[in-house]
N, C-alpha and C positions, 0 to 999 in steps of 0.2 A: 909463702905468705898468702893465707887465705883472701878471695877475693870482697869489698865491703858491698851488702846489700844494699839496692836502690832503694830510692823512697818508694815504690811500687812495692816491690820487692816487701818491703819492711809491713806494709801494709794490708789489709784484707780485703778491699775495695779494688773493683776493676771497670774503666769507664771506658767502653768504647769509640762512643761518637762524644767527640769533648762539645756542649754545647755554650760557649761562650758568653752569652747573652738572656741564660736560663736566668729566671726568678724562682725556680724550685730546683730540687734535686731528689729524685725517686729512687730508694736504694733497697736492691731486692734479694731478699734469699731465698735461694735452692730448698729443694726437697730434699729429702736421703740419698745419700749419694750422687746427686748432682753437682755441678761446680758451676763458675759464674758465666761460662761459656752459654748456658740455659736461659740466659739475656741479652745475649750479642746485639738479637734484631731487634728486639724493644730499643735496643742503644740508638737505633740508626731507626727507626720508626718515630721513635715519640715527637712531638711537635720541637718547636725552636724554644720552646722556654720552660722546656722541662729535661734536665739531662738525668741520664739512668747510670745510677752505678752498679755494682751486683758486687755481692759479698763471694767471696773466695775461699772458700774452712781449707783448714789445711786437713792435707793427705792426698790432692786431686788437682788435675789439669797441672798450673806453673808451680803449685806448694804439693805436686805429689812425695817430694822427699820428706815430708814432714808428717809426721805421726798424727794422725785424726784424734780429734776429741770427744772423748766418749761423757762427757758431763757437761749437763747446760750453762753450770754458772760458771766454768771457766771457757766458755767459747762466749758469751754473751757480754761475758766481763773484756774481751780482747777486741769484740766488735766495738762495742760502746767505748772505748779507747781509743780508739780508731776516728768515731764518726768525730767526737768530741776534739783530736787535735786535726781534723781533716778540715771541719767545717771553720777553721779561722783563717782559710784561704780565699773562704767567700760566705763571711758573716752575714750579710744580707740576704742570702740566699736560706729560703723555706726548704726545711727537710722534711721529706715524706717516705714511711717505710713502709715494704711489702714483703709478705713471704708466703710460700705455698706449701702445704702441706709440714712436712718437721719443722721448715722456714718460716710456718705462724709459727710458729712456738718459740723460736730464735728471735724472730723478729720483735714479738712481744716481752720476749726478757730483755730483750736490748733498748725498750723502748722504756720499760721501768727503769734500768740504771739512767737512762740520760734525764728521765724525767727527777729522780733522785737525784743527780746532781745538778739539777736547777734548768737544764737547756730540753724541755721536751720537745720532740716530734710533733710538726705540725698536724698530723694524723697519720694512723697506722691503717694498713689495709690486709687483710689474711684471706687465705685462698683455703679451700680443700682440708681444714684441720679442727676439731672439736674446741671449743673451748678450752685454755688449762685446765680450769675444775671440770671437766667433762673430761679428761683424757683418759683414754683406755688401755695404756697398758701394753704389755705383751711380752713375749718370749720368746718372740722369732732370732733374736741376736743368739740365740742359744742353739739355734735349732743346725742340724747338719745344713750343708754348701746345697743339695738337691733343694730341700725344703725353701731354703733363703731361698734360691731363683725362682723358686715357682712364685714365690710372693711376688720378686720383682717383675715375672712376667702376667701373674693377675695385675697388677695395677697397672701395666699397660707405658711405664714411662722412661724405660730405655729401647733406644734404636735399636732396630732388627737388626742390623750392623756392629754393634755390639754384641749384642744377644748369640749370637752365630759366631760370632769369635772367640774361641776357647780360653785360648790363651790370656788374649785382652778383658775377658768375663773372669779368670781368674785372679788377674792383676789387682780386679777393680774389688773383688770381691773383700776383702780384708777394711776397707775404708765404706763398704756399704754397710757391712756387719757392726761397723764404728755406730754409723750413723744410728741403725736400730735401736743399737745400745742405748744410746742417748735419748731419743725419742720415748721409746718403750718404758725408759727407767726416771724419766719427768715428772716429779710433779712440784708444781707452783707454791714457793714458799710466802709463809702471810706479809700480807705488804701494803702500801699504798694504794688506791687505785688509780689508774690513769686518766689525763683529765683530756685528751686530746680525742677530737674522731675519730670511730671506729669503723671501719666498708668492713663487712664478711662478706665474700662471695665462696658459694660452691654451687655443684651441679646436682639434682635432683637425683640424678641414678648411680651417685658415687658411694659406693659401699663404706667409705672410711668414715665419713661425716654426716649426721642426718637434719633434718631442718631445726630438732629441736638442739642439737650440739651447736649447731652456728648459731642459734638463737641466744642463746645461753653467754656469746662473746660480749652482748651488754653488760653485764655486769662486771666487767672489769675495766670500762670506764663510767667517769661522771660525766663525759660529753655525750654528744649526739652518736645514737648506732645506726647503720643502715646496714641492710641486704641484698644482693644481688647473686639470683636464679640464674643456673645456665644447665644446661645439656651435654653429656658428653664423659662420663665416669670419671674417676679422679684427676685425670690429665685433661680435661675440658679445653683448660688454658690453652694448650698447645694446638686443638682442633679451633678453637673460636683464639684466636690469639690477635688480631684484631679489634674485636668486640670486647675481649678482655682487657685490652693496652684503655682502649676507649676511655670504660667506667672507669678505671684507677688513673689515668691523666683529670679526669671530669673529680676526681674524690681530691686530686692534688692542686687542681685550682681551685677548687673550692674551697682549700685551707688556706689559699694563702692570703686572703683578709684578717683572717686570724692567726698568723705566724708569728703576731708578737715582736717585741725586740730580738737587734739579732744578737746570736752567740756574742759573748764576747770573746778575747784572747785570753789562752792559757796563759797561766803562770808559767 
C-alpha cells in the first residue's frame, strides 16, 4: 500500500521560516534549473511581516522523482492552483510574486491566471528576464550536454560544487534541459493585461536582459511600473542579495494598501 502524500508534498510551495504574524506573503520562483532551496535565506532574512515561500517545479530537490515541465501553461496552471487553494489559510494575508530570470516568465503567467480568476497579486516583481513580448528564444535545449554547460557555466548561477561534480552535473542535467525547453519555446498568449504593480529589476552588465527588454515589462500591466539598476551579470541577486531582498520587501509593502479584499474560500 502506497504511502498518501502530505499537504507539502501535494504542493508546489516551500516555506521555510513560517512567519506567523506576516501581512504579506512573497512567493518566488527559480531560474532554469534551480529549485526552491535558491530562497531558503530570504525565508529566514525577510523582516516579521513578510513570510517567503518559493515555488518548487517538479523534477528537483523533494519533487526530483517527478518529471519536469517543459510547457509554461501547464507549470503555471499548477502553480496558480496551488496559490489560489493555499491562500484560504490566510485570506487576509497580501500575496506578492517574484521571479528571476525563466521564474519572471512563470511568475508572470501565474500572475494572469490568478488575476483571471478574479484574486490578483498584490504586485509582481521580475528579476533578470525580457519582457514576454521581448523574449528571445533559443535552441540551447537542443544543443549537446557540452554546449548546455557552457551556458550554464557563462551565466555564472550554479555552485562550483556542483559544477565539479560529474556525476551530480549529470543528474541534474536532463531537468535543466527541461527547463531550456520551456523558457526558449515561450511565448505569451493574447490576453488581458495585468492591473497590479510591476518592480523589474536587473543588472546593467547582464547579457540576457537589456535596459530596453526590462523597460518593455510596462506594458503588460495598467498599474504603476518601476525599475531597479543593479550590478553584477545575470546572478546579481545572489552577489547583492541583501540589497536585493531590500527593494522587493520595500515593492511588497508598498502593495499592501492596495491589496484589496481578501481571497475568499474555494468552493
Amino acid at each position: 500500500m502506497s504511502a498518501v502524500p502530505s499537504a507539502a508534498a501535494r504542493s508546489s510551495l516551500r516555506t521555510f521560516a513560517v512567519r506567523a504574524q506576516s501581512r504579506a506573503r512573497l512567493v518566488c520562483f527559480p531560474h532554469a534549473g534551480g529549485g526552491a532551496g535558491a530562497y531558503r535565506l530570504w525565508g529566514f532574512d525577510a523582516p516579521w511581516d513578510v513570510e517567503v515561500a518559493a515555488v518548487q517545479y517538479p523534477g528537483r530537490e523533494d519533487r526530483y522523482a517527478e518529471p519536469p515541465v517543459t510547457v509554461m501553461s501547464e507549470l503555471a496552471d499548477a502553480i496558480g492552483t496551488d496559490l489560489l487553494r493555499e491562500a484560504t489559510a490566510r485570506p487576509e494575508r497580501a500575496t506578492v510574486l517574484f521571479g528571476h530570470s525563466m521564474g519572471a516568465s512563470v511568475a508572470y503567467e501565474t500572475a494572469r491566471r490568478l488575476t483571471a480568476a478574479g484574486h490578483p497579486p498584490a504586485a509582481l516583481v521580475v528579476s533578470g528576464q525580457p519582457a514576454p513580448h521581448r523574449t528571445r528564444g533559443g535552441t540551447l535545449h537542443r544543443a549537446d550536454d557540452a554546449e548546455l554547460l557552457a551556458d550554464v557555466r557563462r551565466l555564472g548561477g550554479t555552485s562550483a560544487g556542483v559544477l565539479g561534480h560529474d556525476a551530480l552535473l549529470r543528474a541534474l542535467l536532463p531537468t535543466i534541459r527541461s527547463d531550456y525547453r520551456l523558457i526558449e519555446t515561450y511565448r505569451p498568449r493574447p490576453g488581458r493585461r495585468l492591473g497590479a504593480p510591476v518592480t523589474v529589476l536587473y543588472a546593467d552588465d547582464d547579457p540576457e536582459v537589456d535596459a530596453a527588454e526590462a523597460a518593455a515589462w510596462r506594458e503588460v500591466t495598467d498599474g504603476p511600473c518601476d525599475t531597479g539598476v543593479f550590478t553584477g551579470g545575470h546572478f546579481y541577486l545572489e552577489r547583492q542579495r541583501e540589497a536585493v531582498l531590500a527593494r522587493v520587501v520595500a515593492r511588497v509593502r508598498a502593495a499592501l494598501p492596495a491589496a484589496g479584499a481578501a481571497w475568499p474560500s474555494l468552493p
